[in-house]
Backbone bond lengths (Angstrom), bond angles and torsions (degrees), N, CA, C in turn:
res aa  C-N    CA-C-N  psi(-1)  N-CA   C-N-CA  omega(-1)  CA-C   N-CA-C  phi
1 X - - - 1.439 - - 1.530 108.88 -
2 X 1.412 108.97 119.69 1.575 104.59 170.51 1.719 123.31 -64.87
3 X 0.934 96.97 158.95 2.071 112.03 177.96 1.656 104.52 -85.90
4 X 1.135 108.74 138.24 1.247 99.65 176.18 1.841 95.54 -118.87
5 X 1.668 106.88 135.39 1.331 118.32 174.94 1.388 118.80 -108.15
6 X 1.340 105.50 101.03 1.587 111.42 -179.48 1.802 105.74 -59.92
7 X 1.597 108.83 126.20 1.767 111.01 155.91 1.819 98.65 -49.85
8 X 1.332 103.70 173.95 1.362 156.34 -178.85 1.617 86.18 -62.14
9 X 1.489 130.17 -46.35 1.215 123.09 -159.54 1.614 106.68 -92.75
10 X 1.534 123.98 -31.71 0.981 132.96 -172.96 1.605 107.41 -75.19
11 X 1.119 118.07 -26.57 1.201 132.09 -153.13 1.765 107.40 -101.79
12 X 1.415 105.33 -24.07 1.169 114.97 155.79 1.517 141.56 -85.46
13 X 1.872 103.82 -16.82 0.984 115.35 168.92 1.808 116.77 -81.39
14 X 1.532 117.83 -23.17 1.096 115.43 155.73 1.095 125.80 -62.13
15 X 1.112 118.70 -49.53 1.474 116.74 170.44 1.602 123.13 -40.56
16 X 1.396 106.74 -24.47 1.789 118.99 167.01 1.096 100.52 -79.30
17 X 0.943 151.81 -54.51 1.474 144.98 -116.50 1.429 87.39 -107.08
18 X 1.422 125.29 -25.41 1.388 109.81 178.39 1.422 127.69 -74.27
19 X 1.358 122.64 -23.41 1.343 146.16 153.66 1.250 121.89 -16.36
20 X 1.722 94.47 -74.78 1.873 119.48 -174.99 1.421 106.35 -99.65
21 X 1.211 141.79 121.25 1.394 134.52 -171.88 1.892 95.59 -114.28
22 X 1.214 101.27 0.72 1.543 100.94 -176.07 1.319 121.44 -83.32
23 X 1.537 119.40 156.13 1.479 136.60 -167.91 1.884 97.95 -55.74
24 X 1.253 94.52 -47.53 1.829 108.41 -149.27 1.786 87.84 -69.18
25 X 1.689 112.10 -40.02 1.564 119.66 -159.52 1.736 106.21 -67.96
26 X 1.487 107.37 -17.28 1.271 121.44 -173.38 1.410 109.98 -63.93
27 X 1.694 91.28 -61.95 1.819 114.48 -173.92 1.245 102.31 -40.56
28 X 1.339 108.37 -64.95 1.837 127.82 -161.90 1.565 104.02 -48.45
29 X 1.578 117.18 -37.65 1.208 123.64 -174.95 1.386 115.35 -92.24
30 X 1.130 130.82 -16.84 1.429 148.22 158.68 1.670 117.02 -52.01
31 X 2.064 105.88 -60.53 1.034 106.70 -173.92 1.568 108.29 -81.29
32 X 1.426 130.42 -23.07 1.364 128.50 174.76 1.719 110.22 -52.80
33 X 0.896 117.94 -39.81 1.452 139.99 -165.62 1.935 108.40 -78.44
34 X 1.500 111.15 -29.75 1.355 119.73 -173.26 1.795 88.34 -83.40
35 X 1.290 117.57 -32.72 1.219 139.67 -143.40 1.621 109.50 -87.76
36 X 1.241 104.09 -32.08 1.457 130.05 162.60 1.406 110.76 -81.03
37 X 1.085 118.36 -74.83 1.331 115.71 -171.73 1.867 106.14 -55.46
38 X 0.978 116.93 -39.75 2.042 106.42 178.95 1.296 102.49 -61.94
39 X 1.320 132.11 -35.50 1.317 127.69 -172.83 1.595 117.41 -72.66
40 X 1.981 108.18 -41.16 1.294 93.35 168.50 1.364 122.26 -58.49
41 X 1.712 112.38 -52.94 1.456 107.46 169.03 1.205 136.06 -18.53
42 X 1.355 116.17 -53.25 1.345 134.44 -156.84 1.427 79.43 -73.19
43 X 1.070 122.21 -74.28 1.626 117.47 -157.65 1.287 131.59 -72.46
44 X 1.595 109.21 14.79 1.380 142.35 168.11 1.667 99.74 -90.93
45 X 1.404 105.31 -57.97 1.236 106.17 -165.71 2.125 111.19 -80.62
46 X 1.419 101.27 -4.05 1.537 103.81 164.89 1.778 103.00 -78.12
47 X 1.317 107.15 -71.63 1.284 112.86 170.06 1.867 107.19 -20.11
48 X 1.067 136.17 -86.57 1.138 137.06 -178.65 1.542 112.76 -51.08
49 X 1.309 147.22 -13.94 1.320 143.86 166.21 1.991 92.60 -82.21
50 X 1.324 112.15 -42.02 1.742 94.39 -164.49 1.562 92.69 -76.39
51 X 1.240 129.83 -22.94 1.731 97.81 -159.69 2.044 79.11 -100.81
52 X 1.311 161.46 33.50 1.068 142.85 51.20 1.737 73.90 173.47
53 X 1.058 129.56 39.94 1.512 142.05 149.98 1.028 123.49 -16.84
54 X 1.337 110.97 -62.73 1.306 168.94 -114.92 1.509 138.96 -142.17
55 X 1.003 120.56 70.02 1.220 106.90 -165.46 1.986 111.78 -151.88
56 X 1.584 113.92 143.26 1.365 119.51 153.56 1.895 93.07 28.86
57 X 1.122 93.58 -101.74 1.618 122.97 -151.23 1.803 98.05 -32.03
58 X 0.981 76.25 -42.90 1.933 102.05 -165.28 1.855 94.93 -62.26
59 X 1.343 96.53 -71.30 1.418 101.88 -174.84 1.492 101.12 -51.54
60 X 0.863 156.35 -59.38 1.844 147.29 -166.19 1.283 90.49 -48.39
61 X 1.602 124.19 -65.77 1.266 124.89 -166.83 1.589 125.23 -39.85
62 X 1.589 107.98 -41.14 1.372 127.19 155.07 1.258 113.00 -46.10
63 X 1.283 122.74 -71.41 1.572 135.61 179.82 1.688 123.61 -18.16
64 X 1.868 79.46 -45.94 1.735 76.86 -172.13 1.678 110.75 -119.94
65 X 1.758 99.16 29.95 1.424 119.62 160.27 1.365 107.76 -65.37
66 X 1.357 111.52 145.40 1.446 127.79 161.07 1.449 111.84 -89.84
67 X 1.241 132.20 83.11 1.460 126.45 -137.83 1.911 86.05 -107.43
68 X 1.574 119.16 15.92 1.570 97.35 169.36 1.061 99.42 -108.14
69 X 1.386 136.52 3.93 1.628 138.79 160.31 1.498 107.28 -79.08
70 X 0.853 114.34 -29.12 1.439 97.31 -169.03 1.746 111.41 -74.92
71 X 1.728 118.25 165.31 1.274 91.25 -157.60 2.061 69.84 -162.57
């Protein structure tokens, strides 16, 4: 059986989770977390439209990707 080694980040998020054992403490920590991560995105994905990465053409092209095949 392999070991599993939690990062620095995983290992800190347990460390929360032991705190709040509640349904509601979950959500709150669930949606903060969706909430973070769209925002870095977003500002990854601005960054890449201004230095011109990025653009229209590209995004359609995405659009009508089958992006669960890809691998």
């Amino acid at each position: 059986m392999e070991t599993t080694v939690f990062n620095p980040i995983q290992r800190h998020l347990l460390e929360m989770f032991s705190y709040d054992k509640s349904q509601e403490g979950l959500e709150e920590l669930k949606e903060m977390l969706c909430q973070y991560y769209s925002k870095r995105m977003n500002t990854k994905l601005d960054e890449l439209w201004d230095k011109g990465i990025l653009d229209q053409k590209k995004l359609d092209k995405i659009a009508e990707m089958d992006i669960h095949s890809l691998k």
